[in-house]
C-alpha positions in Angstrom: 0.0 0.0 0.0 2.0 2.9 1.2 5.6 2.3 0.3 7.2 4.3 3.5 10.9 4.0 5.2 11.6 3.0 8.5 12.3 6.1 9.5 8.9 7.7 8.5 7.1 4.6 10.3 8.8 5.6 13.5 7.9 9.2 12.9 4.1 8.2 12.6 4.2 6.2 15.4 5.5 8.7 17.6 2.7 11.1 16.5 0.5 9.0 16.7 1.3 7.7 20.2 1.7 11.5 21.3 -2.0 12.0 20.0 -3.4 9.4 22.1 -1.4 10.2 25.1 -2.7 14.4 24.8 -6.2 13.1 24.1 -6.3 10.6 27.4 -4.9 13.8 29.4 -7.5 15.9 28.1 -10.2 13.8 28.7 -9.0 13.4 31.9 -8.7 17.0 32.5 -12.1 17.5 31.5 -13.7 14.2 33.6 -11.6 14.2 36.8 -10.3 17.2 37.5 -12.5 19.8 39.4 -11.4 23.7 39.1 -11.8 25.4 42.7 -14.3 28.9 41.9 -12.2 31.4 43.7 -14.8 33.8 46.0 -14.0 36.9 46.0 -15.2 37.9 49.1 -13.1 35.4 50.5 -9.9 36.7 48.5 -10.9 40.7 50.0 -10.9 38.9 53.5 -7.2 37.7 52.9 -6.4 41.4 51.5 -7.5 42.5 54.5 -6.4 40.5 56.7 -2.5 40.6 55.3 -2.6 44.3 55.0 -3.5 44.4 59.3 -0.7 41.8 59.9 1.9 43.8 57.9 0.8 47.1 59.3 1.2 44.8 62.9 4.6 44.3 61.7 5.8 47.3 60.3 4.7 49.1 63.8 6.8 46.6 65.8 9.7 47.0 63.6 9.6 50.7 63.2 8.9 51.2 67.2 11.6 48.6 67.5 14.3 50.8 64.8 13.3 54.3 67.4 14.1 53.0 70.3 17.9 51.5 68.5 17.9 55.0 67.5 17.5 56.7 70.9 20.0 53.9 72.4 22.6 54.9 70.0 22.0 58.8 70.5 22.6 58.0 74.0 26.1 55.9 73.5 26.8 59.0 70.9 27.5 61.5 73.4 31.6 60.9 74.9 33.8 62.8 77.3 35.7 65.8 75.0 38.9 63.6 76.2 37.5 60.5 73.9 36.5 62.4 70.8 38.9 63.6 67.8 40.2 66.9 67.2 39.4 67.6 63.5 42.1 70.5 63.8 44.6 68.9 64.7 43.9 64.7 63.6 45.9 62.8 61.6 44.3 60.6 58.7 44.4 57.5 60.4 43.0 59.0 64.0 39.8 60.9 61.3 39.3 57.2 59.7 38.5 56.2 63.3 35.5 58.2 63.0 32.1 57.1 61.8 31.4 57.3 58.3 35.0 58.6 57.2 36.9 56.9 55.1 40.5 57.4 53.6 39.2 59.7 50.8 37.0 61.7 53.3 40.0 62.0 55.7 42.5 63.5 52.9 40.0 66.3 51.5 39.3 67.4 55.8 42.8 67.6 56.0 43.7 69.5 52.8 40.5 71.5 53.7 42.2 72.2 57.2 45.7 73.1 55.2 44.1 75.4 52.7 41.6 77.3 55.2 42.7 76.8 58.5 41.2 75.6 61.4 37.6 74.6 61.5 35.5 77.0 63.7 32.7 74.6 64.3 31.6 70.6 63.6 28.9 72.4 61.0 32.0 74.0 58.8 32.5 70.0 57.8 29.7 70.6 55.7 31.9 72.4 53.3 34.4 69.4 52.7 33.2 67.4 49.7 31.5 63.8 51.5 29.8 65.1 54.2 27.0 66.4 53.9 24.0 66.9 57.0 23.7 63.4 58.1 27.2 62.7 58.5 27.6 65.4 60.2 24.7 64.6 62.7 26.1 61.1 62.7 29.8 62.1 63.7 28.6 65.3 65.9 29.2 63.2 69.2 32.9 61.8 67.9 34.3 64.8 67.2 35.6 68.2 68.7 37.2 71.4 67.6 39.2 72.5 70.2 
């Protein structure tokens, strides 16, 4: 009848077996297998319900994060005879500080050779790097005198 190469049975018989397979799992699908309607006064309920527990946890952490933040304020605050001189520091003694690094430490001090002495923690603000929260960061590490 049909004067076809093994190679083109095979090929039929794999479609063919593919066919039957994808029809079995599709009547199967359609028989057996029950799709859950989703209520959606059920799914508003969940909404709800996450958006009060993560408002629960965001309070907890957020009252948890002040009172770090008044805890640190407190340790912030040293003895003048434990905080750096910024007018008279070396590179390594300013790296010590909070939130200074190497580069940081070179522009204070060429700041400091090209100006003079700082008159106040605020003149920081004019070195390139430090900017308001820095400064408010470092405030209790540092001195002038």
């Amino acid at each position: 009848m049909l004067n076809l190469t093994r190679q083109e049975r095979l090929v039929i018989q794999f479609l063919v077996a593919f066919f039957l397979i994808g029809g079995a799992i599709h009547l199967y699908k359609a028989n057996f297998v029950k799709v859950e309607i989703v209520n959606a006064d059920k799914v508003d309920k969940e909404k709800e319900h996450f958006k009060v527990m993560a408002d629960r946890v965001d309070s907890i952490y957020f009252a948890s994060r002040s009172k770090a933040t008044q805890k640190n304020d407190e340790k912030i605050s040293k003895p003048d005879s434990y905080r750096i001189n910024i007018n008279t520091a070396t590179k390594d003694e300013l790296m010590k500080i909070p939130k200074i690094g190497p580069v940081t430490a070179e522009r204070i001090i060429l700041y400091r050779m090209e100006n003079g002495r700082f008159n106040s923690v605020e003149e920081l603000i004019k070195v390139k790097g430090i900017g308001k929260k820095t400064i408010e960061r470092i405030r209790g590490e540092v001195t002038i005198e």
